[in-house]
PDB file of the backbone (N, CA, C, O) and the ligand in Angstrom, with CONECT records:
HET     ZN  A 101       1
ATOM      1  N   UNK A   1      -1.760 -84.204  -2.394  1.00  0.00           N
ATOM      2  CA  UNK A   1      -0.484 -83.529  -2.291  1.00  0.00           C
ATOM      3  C   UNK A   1      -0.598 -82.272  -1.435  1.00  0.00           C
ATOM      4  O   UNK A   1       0.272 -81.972  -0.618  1.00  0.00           O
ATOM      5  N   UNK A   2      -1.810 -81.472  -1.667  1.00  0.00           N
ATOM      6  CA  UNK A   2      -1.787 -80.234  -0.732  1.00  0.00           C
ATOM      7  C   UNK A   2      -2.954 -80.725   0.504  1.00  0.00           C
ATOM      8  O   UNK A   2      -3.747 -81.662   0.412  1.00  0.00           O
ATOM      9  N   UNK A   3      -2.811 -79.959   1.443  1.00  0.00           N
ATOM     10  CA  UNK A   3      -3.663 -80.347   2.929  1.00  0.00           C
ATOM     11  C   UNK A   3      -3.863 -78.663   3.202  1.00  0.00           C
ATOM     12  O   UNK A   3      -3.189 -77.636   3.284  1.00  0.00           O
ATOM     13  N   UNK A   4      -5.274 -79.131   3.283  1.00  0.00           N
ATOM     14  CA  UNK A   4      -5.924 -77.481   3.852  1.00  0.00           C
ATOM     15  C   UNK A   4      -5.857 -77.235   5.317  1.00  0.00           C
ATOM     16  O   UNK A   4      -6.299 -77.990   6.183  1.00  0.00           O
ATOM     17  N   UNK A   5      -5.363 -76.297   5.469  1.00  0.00           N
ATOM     18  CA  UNK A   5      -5.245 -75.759   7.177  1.00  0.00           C
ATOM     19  C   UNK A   5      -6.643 -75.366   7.359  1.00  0.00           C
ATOM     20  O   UNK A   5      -7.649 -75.538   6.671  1.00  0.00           O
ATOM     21  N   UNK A   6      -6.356 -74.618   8.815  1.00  0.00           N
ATOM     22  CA  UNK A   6      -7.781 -73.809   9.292  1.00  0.00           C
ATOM     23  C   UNK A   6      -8.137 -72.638   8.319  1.00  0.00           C
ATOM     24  O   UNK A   6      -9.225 -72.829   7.776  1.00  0.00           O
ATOM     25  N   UNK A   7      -7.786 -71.985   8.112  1.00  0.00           N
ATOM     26  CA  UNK A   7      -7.873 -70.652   7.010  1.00  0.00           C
ATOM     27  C   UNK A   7      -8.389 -71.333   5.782  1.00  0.00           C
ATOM     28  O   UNK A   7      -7.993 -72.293   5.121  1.00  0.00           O
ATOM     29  N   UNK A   8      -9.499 -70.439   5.690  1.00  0.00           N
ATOM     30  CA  UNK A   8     -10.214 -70.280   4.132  1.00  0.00           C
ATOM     31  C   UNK A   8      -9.476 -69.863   3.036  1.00  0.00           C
ATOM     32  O   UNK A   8     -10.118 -69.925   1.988  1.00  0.00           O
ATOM     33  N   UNK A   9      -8.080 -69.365   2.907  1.00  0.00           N
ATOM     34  CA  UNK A   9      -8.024 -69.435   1.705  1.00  0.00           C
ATOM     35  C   UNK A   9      -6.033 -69.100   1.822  1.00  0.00           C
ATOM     36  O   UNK A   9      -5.129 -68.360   1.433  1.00  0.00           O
ATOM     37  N   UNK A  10      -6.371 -70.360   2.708  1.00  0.00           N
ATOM     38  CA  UNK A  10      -4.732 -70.766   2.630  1.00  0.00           C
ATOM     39  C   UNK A  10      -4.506 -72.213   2.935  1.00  0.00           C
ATOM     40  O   UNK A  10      -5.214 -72.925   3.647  1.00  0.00           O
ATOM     41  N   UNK A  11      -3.208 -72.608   2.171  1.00  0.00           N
ATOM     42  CA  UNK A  11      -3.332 -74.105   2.452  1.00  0.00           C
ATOM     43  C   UNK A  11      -1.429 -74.079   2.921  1.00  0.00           C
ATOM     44  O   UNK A  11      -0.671 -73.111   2.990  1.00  0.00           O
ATOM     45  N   UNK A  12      -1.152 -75.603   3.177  1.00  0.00           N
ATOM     46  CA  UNK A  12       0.181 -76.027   3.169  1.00  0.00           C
ATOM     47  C   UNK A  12       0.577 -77.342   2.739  1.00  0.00           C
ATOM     48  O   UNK A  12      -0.018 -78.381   3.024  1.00  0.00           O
ATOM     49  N   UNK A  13       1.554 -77.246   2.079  1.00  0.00           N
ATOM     50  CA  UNK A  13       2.068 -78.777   1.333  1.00  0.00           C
ATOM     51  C   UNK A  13       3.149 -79.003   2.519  1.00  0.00           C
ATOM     52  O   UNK A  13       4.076 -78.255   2.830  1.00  0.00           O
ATOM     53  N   UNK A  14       2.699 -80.485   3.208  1.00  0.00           N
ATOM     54  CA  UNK A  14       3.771 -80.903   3.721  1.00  0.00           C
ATOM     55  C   UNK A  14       4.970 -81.097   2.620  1.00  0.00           C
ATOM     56  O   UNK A  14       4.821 -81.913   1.711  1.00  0.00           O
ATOM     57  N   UNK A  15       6.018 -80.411   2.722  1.00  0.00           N
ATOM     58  CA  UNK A  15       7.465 -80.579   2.115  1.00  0.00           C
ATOM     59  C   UNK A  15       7.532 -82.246   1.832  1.00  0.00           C
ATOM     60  O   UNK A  15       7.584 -82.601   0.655  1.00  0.00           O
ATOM     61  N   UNK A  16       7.531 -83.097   2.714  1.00  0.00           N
ATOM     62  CA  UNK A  16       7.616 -84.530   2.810  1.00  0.00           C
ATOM     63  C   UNK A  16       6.813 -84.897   1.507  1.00  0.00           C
ATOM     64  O   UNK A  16       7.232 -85.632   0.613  1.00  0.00           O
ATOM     65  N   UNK A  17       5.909 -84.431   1.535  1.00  0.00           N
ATOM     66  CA  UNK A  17       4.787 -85.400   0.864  1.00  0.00           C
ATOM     67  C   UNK A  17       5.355 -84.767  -0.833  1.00  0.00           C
ATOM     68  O   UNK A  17       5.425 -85.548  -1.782  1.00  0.00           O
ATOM     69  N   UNK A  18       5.652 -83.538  -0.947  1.00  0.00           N
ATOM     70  CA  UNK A  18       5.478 -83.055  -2.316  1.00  0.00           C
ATOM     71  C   UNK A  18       6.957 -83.412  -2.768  1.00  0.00           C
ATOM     72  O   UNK A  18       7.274 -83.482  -3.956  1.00  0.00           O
ATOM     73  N   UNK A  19       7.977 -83.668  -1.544  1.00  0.00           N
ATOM     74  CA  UNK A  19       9.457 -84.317  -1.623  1.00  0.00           C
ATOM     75  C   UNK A  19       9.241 -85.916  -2.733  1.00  0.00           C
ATOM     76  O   UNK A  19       9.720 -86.124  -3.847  1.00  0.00           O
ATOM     77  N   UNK A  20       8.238 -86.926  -1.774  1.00  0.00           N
ATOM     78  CA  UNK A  20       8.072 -87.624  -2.231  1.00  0.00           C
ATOM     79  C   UNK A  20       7.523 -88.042  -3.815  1.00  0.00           C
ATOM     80  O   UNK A  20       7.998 -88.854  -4.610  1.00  0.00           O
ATOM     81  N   UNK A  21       6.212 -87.059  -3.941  1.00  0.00           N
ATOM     82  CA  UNK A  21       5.910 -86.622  -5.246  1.00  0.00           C
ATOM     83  C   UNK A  21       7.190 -86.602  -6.994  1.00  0.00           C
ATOM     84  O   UNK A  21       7.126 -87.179  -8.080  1.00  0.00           O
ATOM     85  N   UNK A  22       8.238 -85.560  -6.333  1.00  0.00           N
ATOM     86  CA  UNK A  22       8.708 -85.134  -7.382  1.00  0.00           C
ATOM     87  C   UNK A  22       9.583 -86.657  -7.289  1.00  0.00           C
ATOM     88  O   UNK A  22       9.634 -87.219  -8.383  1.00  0.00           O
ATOM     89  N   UNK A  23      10.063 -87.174  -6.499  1.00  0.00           N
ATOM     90  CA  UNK A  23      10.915 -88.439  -6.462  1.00  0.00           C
ATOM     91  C   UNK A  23      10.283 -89.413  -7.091  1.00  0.00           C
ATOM     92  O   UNK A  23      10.926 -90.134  -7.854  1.00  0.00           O
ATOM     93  N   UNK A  24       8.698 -89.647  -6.860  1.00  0.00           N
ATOM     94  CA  UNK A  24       7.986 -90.684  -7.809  1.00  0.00           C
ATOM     95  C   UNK A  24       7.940 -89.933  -8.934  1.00  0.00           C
ATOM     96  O   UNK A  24       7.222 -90.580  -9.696  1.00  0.00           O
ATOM     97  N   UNK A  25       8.185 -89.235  -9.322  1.00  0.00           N
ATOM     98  CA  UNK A  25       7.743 -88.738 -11.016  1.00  0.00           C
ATOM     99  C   UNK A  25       9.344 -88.929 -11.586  1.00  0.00           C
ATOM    100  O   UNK A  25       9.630 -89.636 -12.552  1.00  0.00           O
ATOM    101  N   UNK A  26      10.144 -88.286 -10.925  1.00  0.00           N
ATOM    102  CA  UNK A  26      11.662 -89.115 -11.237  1.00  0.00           C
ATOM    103  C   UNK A  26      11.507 -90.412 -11.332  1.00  0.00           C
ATOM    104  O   UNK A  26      11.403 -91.030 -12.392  1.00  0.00           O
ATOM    105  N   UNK A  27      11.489 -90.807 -10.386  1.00  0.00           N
ATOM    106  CA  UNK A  27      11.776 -92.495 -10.997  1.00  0.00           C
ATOM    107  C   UNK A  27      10.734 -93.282 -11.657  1.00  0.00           C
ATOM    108  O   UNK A  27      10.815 -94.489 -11.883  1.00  0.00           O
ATOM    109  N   UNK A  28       9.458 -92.293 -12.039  1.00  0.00           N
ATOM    110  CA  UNK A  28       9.296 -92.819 -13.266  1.00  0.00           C
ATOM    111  C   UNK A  28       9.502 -92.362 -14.947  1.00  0.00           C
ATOM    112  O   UNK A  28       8.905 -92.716 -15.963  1.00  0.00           O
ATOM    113  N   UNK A  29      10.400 -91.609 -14.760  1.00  0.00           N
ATOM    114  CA  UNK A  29      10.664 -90.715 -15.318  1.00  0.00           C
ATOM    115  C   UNK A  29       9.672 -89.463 -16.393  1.00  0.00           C
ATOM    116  O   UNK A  29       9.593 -89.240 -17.601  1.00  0.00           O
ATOM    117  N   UNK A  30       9.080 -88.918 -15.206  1.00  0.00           N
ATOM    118  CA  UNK A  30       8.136 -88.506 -15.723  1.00  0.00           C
ATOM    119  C   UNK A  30       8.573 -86.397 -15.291  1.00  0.00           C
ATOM    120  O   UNK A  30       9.621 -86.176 -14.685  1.00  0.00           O
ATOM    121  N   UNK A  31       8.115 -85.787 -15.494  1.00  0.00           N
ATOM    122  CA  UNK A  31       8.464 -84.545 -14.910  1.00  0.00           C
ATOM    123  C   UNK A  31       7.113 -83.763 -14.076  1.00  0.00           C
ATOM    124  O   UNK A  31       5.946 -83.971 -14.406  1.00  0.00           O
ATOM    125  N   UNK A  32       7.457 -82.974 -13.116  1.00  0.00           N
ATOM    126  CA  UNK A  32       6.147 -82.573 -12.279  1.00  0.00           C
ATOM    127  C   UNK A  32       5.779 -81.453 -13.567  1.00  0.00           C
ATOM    128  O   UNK A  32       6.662 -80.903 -14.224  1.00  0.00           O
ATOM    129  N   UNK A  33       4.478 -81.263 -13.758  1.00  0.00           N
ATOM    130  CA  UNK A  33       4.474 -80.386 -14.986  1.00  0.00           C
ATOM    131  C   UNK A  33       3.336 -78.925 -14.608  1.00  0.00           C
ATOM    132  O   UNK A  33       2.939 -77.960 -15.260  1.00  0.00           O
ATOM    133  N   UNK A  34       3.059 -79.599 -12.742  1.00  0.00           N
ATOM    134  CA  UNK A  34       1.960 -78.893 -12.709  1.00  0.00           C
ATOM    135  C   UNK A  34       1.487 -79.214 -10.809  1.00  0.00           C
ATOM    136  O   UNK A  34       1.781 -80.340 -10.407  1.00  0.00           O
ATOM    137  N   UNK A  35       0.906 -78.392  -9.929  1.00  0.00           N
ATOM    138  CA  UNK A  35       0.371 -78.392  -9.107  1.00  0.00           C
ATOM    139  C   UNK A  35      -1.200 -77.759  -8.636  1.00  0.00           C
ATOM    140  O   UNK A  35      -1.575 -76.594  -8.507  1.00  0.00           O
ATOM    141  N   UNK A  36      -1.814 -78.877  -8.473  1.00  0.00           N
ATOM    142  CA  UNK A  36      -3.320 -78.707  -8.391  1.00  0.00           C
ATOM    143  C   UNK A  36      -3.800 -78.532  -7.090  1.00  0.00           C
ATOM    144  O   UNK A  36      -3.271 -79.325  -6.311  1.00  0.00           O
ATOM    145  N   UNK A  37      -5.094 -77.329  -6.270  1.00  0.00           N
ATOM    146  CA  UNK A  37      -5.279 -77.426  -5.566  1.00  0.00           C
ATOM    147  C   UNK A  37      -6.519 -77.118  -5.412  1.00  0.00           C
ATOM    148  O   UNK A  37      -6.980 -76.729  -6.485  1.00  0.00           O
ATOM    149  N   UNK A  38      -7.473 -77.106  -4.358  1.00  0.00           N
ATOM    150  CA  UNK A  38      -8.612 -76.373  -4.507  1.00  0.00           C
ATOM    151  C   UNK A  38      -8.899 -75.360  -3.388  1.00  0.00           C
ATOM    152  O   UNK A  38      -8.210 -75.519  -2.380  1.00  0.00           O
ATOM    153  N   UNK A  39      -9.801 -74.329  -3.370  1.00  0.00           N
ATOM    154  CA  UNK A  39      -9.971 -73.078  -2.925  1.00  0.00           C
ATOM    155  C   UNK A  39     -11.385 -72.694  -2.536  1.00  0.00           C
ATOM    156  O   UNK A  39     -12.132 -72.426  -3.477  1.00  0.00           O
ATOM    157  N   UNK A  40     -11.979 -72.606  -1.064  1.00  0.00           N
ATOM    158  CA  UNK A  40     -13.140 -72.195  -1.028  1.00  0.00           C
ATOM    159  C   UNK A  40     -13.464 -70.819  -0.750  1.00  0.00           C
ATOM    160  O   UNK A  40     -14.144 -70.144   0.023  1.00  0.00           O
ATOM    161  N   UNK A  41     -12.583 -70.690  -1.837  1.00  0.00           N
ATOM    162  CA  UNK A  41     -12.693 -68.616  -1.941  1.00  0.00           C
ATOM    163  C   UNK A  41     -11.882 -68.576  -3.958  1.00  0.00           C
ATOM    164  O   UNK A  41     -11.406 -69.312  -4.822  1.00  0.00           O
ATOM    165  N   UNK A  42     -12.123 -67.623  -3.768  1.00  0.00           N
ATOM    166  CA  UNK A  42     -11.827 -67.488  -5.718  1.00  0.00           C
ATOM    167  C   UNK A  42     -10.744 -68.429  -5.951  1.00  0.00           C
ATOM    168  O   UNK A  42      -9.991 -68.752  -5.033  1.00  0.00           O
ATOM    169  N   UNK A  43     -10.614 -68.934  -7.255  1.00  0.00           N
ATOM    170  CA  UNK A  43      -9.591 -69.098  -8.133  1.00  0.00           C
ATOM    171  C   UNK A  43      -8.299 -68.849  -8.599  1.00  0.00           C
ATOM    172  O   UNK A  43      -7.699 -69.272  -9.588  1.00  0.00           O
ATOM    173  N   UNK A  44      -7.935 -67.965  -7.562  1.00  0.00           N
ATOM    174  CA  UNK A  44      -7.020 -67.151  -7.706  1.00  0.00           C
ATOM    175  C   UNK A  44      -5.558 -67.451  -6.848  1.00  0.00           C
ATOM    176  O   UNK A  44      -5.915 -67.710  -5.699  1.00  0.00           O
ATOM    177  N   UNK A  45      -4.339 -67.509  -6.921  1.00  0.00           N
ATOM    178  CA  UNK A  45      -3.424 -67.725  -5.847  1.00  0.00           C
ATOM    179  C   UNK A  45      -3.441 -66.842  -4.580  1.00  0.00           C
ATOM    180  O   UNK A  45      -3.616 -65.624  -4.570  1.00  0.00           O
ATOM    181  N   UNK A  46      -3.264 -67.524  -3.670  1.00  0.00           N
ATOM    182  CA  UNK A  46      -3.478 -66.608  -2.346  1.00  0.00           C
ATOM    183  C   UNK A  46      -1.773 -66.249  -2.087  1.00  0.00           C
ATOM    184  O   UNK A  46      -0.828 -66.599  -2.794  1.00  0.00           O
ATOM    185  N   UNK A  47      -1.748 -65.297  -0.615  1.00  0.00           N
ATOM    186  CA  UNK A  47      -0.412 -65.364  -0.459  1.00  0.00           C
ATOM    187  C   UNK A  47       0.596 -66.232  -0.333  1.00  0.00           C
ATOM    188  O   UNK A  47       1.780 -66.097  -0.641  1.00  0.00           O
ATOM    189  N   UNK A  48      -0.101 -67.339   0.257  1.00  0.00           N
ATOM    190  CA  UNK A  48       0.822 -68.658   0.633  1.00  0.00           C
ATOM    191  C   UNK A  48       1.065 -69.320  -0.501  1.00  0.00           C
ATOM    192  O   UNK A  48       1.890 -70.226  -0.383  1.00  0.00           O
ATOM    193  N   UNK A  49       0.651 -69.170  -1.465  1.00  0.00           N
ATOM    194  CA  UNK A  49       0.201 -70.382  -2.792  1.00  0.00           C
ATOM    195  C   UNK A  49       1.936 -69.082  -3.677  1.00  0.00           C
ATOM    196  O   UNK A  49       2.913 -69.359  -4.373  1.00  0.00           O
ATOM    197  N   UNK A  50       1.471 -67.967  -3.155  1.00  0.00           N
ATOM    198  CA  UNK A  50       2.914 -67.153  -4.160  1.00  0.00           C
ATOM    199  C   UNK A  50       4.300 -67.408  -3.973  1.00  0.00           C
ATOM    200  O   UNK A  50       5.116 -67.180  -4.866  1.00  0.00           O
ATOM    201  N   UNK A  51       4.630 -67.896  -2.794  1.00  0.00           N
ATOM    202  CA  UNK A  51       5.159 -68.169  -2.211  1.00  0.00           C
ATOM    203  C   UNK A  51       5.719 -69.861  -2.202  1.00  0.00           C
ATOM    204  O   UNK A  51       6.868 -70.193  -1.914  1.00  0.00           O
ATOM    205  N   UNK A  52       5.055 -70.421  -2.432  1.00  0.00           N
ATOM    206  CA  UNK A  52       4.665 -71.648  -3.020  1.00  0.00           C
ATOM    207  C   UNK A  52       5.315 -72.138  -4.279  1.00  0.00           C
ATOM    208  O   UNK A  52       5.980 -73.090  -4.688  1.00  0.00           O
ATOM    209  N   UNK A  53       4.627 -70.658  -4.813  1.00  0.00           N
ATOM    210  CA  UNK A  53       4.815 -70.910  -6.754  1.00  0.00           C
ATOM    211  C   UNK A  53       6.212 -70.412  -6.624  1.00  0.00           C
ATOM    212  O   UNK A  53       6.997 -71.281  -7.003  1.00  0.00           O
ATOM    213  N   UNK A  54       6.892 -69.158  -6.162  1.00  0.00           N
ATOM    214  CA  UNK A  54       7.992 -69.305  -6.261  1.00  0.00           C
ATOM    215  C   UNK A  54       9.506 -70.337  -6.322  1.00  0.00           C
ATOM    216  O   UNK A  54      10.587 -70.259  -6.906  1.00  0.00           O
ATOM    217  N   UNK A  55       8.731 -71.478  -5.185  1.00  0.00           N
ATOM    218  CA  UNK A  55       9.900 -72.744  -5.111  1.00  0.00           C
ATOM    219  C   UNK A  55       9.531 -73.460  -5.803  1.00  0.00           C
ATOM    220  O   UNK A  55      10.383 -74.311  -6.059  1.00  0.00           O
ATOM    221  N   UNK A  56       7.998 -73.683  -6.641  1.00  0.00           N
ATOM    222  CA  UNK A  56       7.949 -74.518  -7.448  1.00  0.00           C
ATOM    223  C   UNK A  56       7.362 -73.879  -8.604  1.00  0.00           C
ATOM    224  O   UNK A  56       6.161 -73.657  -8.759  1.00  0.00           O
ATOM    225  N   UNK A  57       8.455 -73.553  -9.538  1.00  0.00           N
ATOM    226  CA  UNK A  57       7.951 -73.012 -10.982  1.00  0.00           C
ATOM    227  C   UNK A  57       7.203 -74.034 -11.903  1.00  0.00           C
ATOM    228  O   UNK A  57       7.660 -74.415 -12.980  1.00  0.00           O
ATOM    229  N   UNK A  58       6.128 -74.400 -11.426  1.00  0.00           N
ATOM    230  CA  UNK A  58       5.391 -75.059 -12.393  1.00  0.00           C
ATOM    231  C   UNK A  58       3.626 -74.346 -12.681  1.00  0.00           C
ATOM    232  O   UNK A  58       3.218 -73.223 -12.385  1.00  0.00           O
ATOM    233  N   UNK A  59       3.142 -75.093 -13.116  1.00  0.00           N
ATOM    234  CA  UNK A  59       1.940 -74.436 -13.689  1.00  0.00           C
ATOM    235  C   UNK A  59       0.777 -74.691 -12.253  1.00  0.00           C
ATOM    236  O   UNK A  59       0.677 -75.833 -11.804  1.00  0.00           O
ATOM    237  N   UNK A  60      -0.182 -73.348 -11.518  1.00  0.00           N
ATOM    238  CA  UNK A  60      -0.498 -74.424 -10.834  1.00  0.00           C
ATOM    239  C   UNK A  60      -2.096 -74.086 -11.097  1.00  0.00           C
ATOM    240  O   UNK A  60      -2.453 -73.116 -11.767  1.00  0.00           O
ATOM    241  N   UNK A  61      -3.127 -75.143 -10.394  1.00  0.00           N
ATOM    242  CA  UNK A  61      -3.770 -75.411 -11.342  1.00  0.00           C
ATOM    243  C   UNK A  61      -4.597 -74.845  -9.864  1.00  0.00           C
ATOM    244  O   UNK A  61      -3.995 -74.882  -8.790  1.00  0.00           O
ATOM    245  N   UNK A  62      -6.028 -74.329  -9.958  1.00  0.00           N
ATOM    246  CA  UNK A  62      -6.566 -73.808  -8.340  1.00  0.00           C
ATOM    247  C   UNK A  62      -8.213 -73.842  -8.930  1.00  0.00           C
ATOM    248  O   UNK A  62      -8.748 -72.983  -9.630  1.00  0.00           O
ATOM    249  N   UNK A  63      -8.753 -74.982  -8.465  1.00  0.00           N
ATOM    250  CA  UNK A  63     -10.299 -74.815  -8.062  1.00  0.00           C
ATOM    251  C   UNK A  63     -11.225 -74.015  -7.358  1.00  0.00           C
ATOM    252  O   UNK A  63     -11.202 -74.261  -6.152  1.00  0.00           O
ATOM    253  N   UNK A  64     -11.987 -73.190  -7.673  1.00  0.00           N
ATOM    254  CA  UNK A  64     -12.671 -72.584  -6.802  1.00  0.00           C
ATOM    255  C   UNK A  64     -13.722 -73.710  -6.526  1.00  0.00           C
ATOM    256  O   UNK A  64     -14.013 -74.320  -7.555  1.00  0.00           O
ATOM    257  N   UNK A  65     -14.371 -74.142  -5.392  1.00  0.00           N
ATOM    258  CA  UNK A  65     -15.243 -74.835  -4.562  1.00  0.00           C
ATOM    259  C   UNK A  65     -16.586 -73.773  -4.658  1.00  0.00           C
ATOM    260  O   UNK A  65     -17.723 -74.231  -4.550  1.00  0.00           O
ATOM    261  N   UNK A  66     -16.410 -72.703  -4.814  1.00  0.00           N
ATOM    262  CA  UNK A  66     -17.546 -71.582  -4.456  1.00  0.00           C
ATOM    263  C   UNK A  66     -17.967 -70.954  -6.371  1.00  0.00           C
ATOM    264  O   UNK A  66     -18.935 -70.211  -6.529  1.00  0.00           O
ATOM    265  N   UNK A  67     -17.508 -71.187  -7.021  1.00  0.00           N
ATOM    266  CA  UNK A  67     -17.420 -70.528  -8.391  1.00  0.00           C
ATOM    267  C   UNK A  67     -17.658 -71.799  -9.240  1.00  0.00           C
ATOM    268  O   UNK A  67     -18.454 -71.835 -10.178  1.00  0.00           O
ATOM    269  N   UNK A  68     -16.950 -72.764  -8.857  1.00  0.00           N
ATOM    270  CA  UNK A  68     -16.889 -73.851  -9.802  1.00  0.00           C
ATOM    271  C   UNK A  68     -15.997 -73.775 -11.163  1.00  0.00           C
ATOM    272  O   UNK A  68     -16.142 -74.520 -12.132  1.00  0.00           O
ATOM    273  N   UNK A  69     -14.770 -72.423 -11.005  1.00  0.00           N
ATOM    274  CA  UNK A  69     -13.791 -72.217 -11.776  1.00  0.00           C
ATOM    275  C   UNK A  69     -12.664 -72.569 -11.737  1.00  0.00           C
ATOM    276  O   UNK A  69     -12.073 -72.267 -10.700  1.00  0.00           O
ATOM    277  N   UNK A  70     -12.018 -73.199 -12.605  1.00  0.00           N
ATOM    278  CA  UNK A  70     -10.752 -73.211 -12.358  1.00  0.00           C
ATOM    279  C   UNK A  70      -9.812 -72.454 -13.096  1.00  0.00           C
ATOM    280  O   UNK A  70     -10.255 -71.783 -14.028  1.00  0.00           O
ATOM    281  N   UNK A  71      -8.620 -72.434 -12.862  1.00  0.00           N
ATOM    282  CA  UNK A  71      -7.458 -70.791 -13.193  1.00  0.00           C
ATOM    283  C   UNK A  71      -6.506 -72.146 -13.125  1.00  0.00           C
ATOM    284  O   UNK A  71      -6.667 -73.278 -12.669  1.00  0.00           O
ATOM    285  N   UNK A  72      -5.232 -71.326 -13.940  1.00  0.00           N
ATOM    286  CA  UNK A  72      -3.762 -71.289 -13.860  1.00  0.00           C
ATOM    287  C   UNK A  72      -3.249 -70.463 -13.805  1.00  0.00           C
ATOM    288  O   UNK A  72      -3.493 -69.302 -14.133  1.00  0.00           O
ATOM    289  N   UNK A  73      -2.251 -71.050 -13.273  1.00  0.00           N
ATOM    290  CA  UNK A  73      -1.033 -69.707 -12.934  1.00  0.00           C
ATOM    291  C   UNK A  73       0.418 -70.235 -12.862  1.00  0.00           C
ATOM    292  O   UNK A  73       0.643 -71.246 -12.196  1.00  0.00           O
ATOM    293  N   UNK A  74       1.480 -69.557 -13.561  1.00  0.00           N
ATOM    294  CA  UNK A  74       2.682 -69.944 -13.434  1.00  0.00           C
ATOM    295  C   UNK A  74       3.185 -68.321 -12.955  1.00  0.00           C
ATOM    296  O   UNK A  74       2.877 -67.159 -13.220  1.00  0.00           O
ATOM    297  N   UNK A  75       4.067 -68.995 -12.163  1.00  0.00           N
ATOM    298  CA  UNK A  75       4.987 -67.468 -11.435  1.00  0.00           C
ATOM    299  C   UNK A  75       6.191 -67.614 -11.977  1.00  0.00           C
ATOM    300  O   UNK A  75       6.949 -68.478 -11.537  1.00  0.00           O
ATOM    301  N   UNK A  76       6.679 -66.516 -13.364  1.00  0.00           N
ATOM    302  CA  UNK A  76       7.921 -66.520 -13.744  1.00  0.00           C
ATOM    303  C   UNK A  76       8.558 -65.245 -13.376  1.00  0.00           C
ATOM    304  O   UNK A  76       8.693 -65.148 -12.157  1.00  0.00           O
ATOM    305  N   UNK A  77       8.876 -64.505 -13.871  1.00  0.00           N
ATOM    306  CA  UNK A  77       9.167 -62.755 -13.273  1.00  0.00           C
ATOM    307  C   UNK A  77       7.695 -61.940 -12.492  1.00  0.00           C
ATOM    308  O   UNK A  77       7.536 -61.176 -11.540  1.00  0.00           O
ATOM    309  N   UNK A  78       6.824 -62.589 -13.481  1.00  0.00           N
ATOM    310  CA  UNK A  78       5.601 -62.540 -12.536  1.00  0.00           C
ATOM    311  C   UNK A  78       4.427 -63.041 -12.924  1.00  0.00           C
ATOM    312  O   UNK A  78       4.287 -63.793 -13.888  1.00  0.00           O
ATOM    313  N   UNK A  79       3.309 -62.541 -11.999  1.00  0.00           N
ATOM    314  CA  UNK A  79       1.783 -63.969 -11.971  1.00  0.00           C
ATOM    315  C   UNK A  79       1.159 -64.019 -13.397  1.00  0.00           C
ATOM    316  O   UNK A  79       0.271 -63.244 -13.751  1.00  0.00           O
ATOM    317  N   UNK A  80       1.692 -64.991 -14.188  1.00  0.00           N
ATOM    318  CA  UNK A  80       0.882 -65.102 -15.612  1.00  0.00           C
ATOM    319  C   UNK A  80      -0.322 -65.876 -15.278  1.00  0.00           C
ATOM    320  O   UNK A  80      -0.282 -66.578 -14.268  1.00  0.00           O
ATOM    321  N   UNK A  81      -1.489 -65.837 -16.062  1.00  0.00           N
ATOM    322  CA  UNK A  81      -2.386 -66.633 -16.216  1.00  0.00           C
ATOM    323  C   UNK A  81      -2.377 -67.924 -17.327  1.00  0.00           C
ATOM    324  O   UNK A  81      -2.668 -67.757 -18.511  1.00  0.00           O
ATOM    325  N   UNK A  82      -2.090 -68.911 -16.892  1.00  0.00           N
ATOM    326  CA  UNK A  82      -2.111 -70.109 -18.012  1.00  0.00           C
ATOM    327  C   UNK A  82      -3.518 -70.234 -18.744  1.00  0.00           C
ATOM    328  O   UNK A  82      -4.490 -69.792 -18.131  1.00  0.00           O
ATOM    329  N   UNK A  83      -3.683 -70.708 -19.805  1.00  0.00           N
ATOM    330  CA  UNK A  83      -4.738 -70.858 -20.470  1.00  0.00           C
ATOM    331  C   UNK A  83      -5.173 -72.513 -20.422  1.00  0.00           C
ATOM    332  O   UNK A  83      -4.488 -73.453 -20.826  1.00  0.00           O
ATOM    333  N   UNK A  84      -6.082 -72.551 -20.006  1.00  0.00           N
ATOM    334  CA  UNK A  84      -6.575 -74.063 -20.068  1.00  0.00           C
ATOM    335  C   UNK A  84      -7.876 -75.060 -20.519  1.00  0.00           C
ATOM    336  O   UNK A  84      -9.070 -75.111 -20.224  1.00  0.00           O
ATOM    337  N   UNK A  85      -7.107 -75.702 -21.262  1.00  0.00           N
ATOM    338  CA  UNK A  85      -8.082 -76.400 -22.454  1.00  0.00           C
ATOM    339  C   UNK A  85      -9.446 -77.366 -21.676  1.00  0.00           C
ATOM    340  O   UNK A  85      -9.147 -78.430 -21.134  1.00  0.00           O
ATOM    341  N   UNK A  86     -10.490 -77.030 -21.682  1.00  0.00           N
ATOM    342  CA  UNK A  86     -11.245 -78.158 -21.017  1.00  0.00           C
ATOM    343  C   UNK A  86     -11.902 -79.488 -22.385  1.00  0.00           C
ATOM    344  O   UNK A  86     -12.265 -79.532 -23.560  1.00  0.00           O
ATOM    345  N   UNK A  87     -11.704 -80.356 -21.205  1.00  0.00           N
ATOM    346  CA  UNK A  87     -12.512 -81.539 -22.162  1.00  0.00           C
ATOM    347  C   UNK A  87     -13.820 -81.525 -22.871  1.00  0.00           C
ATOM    348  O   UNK A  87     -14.190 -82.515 -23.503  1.00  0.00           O
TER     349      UNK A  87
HETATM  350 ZN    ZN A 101      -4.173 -71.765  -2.879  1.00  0.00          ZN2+
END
């Protein structure tokens, strides 16, 4: 769903592709509950990813590649940290 540009610690979702996304989770009636990406710099949302989270209020989920951590984050009035259960 997300495609990494040239920049280390910025990415971009083709619109198309994440268009398509929420349309397959509609018609299966399922809800997007969450956006996952990974990061070869911290765990953390970058500027583009805030920006991001703003049009899509969901939980998003960010791998560090360099840490081997992963974070959540939902952007409501502002950057909360989600808590997340590992297996
Ligand atoms: Zn990011």
């Amino acid at each position: 769903m997300a495609t990494s540009n040239n920049s280390r610690t910025s990415f971009t979702i083709d619109p198309q592709e994440l268009f398509a996304a929420y349309r397959q989770a509609e018609d299966r009636q399922l809800d997007v509950i969450g956006i996952f990406h990974s990061h070869p710099a911290a765990a953390s949302p970058s500027e583009t990813d805030l920006q991001f989270m703003e049009l899509n209020p969901v939980v998003w989920l960010i791998y560090s590649t360099i840490s081997h951590e992963c974070q959540a984050f939902i952007l409501e009035d502002e950057l909360k940290g989600v808590e997340v259960d590992r297996p």
